[in-house]
Backbone bond lengths (Angstrom), bond angles and torsions (degrees), N, CA, C in turn:
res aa  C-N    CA-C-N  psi(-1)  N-CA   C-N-CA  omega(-1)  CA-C   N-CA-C  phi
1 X - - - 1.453 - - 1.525 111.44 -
2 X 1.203 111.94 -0.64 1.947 113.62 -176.89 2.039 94.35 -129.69
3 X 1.292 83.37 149.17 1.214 91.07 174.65 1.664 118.04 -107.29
4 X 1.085 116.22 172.23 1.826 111.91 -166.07 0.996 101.63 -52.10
5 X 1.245 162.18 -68.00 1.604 153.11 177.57 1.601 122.36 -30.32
6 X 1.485 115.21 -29.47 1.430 137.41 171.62 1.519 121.17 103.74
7 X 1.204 105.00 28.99 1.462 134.33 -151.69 1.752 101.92 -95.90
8 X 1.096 138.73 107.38 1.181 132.13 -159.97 1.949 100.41 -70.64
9 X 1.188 124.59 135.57 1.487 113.68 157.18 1.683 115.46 -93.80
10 X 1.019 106.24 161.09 1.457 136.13 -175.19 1.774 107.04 -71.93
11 X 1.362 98.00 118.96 1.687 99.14 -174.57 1.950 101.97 -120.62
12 X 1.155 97.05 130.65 1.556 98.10 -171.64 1.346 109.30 -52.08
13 X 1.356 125.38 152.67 1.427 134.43 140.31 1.046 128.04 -48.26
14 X 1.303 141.73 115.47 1.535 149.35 153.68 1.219 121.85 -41.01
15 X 1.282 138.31 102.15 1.691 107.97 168.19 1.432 121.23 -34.85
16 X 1.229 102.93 129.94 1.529 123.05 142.24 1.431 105.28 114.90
17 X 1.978 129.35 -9.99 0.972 165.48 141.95 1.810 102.84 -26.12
18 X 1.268 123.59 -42.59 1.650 115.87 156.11 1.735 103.74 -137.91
19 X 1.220 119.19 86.42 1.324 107.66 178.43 1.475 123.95 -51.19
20 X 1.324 130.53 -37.19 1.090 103.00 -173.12 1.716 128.06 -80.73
21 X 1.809 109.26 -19.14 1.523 127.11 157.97 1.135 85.32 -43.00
22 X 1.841 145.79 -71.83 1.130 139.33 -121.50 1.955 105.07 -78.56
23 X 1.667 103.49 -41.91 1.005 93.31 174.41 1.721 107.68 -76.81
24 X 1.026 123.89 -42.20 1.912 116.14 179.60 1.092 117.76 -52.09
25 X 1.671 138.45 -30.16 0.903 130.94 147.92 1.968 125.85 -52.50
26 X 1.422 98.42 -46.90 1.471 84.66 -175.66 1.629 111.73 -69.84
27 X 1.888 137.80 -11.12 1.297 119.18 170.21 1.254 98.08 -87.09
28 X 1.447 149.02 -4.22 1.466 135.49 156.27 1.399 125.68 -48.39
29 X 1.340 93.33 -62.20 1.642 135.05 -174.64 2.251 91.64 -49.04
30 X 1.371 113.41 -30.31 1.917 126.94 -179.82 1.572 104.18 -53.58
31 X 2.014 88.10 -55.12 1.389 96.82 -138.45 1.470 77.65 -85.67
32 X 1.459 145.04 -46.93 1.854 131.72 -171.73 1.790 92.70 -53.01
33 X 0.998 124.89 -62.19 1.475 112.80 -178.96 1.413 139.17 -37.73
34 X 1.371 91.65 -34.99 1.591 98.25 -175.36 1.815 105.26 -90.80
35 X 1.425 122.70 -27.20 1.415 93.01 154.15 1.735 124.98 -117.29
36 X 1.468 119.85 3.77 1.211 124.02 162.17 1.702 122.97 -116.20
37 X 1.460 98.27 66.69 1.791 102.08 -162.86 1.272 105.85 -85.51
38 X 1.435 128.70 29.66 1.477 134.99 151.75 1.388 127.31 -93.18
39 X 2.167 114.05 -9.22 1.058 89.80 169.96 1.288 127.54 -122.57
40 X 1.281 109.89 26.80 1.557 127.07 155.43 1.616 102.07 75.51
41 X 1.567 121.07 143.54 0.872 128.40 -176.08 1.022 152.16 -36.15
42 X 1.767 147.58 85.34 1.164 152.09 170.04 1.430 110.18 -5.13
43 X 1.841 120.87 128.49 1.430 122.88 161.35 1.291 100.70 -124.63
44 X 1.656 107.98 -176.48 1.333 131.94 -176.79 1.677 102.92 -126.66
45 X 1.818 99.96 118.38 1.455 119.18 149.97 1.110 121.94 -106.56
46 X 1.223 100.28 170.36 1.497 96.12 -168.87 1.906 105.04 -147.46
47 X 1.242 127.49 152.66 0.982 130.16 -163.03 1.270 104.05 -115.95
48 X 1.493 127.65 174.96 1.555 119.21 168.35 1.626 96.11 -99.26
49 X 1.479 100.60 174.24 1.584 120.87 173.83 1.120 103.15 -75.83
50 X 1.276 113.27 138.39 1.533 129.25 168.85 1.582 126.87 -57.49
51 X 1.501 130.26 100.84 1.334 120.68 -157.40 1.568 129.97 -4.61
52 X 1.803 107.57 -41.36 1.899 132.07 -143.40 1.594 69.77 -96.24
53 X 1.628 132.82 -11.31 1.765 90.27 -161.67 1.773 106.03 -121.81
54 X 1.364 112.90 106.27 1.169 107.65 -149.06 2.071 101.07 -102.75
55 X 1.344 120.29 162.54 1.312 105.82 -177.31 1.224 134.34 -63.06
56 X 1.451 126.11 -10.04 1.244 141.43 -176.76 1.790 97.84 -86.65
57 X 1.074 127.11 -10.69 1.480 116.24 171.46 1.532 99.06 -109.19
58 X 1.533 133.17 55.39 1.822 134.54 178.52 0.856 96.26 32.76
59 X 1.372 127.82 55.49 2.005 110.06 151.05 1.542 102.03 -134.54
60 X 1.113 91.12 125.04 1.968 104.90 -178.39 1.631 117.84 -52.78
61 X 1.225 133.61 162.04 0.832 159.03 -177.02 1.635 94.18 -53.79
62 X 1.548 130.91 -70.11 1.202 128.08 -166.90 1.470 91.36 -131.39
63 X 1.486 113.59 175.43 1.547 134.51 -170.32 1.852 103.28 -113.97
64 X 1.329 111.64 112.54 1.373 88.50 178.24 1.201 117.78 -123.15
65 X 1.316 128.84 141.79 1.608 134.78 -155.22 1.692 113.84 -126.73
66 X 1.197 122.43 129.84 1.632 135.76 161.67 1.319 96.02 -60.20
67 X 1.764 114.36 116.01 1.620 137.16 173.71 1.049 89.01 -111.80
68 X 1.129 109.97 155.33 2.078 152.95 135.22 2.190 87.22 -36.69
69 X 1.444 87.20 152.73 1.765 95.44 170.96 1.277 113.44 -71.48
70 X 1.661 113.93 -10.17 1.896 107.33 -178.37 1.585 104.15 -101.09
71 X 1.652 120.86 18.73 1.346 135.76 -152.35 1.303 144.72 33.38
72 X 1.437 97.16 32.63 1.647 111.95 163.63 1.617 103.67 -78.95
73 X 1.773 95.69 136.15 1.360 114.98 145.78 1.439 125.55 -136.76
74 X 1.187 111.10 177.90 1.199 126.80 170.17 1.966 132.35 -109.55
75 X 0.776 149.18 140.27 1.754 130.91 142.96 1.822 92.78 115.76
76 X 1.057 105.61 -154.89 1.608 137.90 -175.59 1.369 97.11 -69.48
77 X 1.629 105.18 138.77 1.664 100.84 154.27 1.549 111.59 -79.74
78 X 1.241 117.94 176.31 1.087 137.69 174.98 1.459 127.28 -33.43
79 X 1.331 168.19 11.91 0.932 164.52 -56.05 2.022 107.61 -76.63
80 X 1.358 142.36 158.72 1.504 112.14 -177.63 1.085 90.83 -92.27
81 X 1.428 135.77 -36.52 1.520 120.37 -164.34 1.414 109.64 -91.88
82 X 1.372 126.83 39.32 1.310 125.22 174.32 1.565 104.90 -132.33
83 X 1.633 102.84 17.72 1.505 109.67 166.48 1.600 95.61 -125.59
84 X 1.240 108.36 68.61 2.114 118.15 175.11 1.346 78.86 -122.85
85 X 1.291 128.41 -72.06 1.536 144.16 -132.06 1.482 102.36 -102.01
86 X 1.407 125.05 145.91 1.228 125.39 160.71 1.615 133.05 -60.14
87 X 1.138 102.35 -33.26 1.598 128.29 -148.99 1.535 89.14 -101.37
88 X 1.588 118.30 -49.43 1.633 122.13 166.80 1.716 102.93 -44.51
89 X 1.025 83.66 -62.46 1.594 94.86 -161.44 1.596 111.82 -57.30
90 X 1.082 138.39 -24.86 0.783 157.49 163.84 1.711 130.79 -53.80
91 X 1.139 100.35 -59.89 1.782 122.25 163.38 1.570 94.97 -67.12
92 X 1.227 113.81 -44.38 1.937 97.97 -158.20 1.771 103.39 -92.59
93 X 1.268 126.59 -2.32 1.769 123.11 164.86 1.770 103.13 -114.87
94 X 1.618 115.71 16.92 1.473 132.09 150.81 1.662 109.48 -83.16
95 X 1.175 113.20 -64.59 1.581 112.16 160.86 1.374 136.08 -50.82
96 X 1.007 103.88 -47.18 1.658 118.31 169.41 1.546 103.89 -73.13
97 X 1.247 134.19 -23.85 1.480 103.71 -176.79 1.832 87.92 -91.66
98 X 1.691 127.58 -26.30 1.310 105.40 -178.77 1.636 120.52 -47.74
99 X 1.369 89.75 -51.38 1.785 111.45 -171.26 2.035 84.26 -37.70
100 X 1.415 103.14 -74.40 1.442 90.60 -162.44 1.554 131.03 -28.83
101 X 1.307 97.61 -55.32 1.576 133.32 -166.88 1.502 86.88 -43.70
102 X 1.514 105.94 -85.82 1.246 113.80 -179.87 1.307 138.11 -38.93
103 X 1.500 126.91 -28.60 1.255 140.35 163.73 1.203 128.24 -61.02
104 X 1.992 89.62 -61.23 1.715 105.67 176.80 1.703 117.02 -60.66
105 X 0.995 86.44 -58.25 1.622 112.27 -172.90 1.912 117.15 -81.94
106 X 0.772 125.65 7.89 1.596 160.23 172.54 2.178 86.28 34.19
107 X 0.777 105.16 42.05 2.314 140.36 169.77 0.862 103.88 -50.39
108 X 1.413 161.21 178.85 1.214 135.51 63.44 1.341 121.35 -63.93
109 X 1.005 124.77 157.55 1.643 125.68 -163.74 1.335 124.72 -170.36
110 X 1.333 133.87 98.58 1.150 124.96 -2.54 1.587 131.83 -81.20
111 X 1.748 106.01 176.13 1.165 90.31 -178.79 1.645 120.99 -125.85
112 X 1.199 167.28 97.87 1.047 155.15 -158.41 1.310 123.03 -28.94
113 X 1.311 151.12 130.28 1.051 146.64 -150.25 1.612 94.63 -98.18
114 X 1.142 108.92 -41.11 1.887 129.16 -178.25 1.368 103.86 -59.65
115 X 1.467 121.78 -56.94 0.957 126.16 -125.04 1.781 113.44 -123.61
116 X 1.582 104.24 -27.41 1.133 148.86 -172.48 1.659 94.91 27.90
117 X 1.173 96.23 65.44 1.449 117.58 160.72 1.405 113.72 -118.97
118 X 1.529 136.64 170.12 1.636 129.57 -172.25 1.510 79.03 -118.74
119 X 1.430 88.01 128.46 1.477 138.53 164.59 1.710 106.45 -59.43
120 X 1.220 131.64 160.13 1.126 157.18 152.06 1.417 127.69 -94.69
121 X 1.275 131.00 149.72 1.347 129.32 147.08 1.710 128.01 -45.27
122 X 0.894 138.69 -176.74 1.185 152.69 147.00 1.138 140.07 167.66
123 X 1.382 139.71 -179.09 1.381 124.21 173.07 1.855 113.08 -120.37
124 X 1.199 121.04 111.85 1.589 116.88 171.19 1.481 118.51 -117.18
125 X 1.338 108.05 131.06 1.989 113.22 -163.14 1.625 108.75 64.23
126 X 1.040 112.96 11.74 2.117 100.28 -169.92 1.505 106.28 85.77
127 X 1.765 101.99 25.14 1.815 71.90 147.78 1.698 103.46 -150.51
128 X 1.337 122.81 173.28 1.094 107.63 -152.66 2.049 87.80 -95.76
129 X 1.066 109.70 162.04 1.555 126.44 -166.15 1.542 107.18 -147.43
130 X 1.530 109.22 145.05 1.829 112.12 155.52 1.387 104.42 -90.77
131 X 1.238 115.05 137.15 1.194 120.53 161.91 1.661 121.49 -122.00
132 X 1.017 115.82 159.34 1.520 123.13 178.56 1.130 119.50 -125.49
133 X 1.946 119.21 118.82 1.221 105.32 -165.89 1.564 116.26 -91.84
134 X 1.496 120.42 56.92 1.134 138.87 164.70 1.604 129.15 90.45
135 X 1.458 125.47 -136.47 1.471 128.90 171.15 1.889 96.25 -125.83
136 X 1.225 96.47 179.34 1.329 112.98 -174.01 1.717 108.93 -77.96
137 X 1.551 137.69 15.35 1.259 117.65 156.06 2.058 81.61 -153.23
138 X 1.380 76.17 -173.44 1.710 96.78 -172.42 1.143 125.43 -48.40
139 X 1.286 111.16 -39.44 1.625 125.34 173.72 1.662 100.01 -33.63
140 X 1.176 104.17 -61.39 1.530 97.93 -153.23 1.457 98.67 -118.33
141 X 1.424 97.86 91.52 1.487 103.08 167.88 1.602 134.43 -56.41
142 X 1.441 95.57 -177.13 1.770 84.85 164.78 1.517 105.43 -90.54
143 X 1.186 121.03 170.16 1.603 137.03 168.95 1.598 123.29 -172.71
144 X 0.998 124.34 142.68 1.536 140.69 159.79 1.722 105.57 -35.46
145 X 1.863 95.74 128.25 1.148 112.16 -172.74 1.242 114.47 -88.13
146 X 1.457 84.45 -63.33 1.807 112.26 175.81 1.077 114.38 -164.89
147 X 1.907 102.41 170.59 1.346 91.92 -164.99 1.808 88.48 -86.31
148 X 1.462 111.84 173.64 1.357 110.20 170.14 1.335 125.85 -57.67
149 X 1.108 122.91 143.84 1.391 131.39 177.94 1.753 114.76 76.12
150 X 1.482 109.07 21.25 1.300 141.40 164.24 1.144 134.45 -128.37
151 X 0.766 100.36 15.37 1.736 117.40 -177.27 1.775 105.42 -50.82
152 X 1.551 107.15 -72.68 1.053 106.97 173.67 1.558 153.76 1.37
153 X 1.916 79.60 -73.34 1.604 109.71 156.00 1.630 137.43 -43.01
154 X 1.520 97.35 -42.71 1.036 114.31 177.04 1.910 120.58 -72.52
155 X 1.516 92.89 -49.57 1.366 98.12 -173.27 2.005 95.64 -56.25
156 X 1.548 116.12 -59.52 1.524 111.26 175.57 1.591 106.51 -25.80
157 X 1.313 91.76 -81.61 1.888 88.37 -165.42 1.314 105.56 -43.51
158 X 1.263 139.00 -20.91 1.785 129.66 -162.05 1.821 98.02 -83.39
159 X 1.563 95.50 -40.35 1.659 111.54 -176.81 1.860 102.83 -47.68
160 X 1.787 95.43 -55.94 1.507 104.45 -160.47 2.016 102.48 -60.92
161 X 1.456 90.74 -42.56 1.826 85.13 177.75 1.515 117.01 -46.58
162 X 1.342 106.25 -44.95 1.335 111.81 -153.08 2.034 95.43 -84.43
163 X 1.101 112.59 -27.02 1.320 110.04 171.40 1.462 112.52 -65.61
164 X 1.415 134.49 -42.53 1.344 151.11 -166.40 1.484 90.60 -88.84
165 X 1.729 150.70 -14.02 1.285 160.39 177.25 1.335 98.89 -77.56
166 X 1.582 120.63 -33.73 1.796 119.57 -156.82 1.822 94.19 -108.53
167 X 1.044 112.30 -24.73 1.378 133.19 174.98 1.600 111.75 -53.95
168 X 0.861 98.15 -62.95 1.527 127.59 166.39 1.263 122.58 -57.93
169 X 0.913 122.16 -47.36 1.616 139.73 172.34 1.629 120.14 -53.98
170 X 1.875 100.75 -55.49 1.179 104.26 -160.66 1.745 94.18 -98.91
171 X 1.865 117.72 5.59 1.569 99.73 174.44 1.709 96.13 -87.18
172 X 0.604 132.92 -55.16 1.837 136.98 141.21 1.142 104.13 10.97
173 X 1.362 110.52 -68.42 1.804 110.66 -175.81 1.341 112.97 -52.58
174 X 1.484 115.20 -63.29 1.576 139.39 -171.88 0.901 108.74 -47.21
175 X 2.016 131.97 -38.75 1.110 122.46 -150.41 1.777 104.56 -101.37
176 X 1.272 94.96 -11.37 1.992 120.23 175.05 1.414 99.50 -72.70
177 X 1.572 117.26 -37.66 1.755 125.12 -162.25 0.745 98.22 -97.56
């Protein structure tokens, strides 16, 4: 598990080894697909603890991190107590797979469909959400995209408005012409 320098390497996650990462990763793993479906699904490695950091001072056994499919990552591991909760867990392997994306893959990810600015994680009511903190004056604030692992949905319906917006527009025109 260390390589000649003494450097621990990164050993994949197993399913079912942290279920709830496992499910937060797989509605992440929706929303990178549905608009970057070239770079194939986000996993979890995980590292061991560093000799000095033992469990009686809150630090887990190993460090585990959202990789790229060739197991590059980037950022923070996983937090341990943000794999109790769904909704924790959720926002914090939402961030961690951005950090990657963005690092590894030099991405932005996600992106606002409105706004085409990159969105953030977050959490609103207990659940985790992208949000976008808006356009460049008041008009167009920031607001909640979707919730995670819905992204998709959202961008469609925003598509279908804005198609039924030009629809509208140009029978308007025709009926003036």
């Amino acid at each position: 598990m260390y390589d000649s320098f003494g450097t621990p390497r990164p050993r994949t996650v197993e399913p079912g080894e942290y279920p709830v990462w496992d499910e937060a990763l797989a509605l992440v793993n929706h929303d990178l697909s549905a608009h970057l479906p070239d770079r194939g699904p986000l996993r979890l490695v995980a590292l061991p603890a560093w000799p000095e950091e033992s469990a009686d001072d809150g630090h887990a056994a190993e460090h585990v991190y959202v990789a790229l499919p060739d197991g590059r990552w980037h950022g923070n591991d996983l937090p341990p107590d943000a794999g109790a909760e769904p909704g924790t867990a959720l926002a914090a392997v939402a961030e961690a797979a951005q950090d990657t994306v963005l690092e590894c893959l030099w991405q932005v990810w996600p992106v606002c469909a409105e706004h085409r600015l990159g969105m953030h994680p977050g959490q609103e009511d207990g659940q985790a959400v992208w949000s976008c903190a808006g356009g460049n004056d008041e008009r167009e604030p920031g607001h909640v995209q979707a919730p995670v692992g819905k992204l998709e949905e959202s961008y469609r319906s925003r598509r279908e408005r804005r198609k039924q917006r030009k629809e509208n527009k140009q029978s308007k025109q025709n009926q003036r012409g």
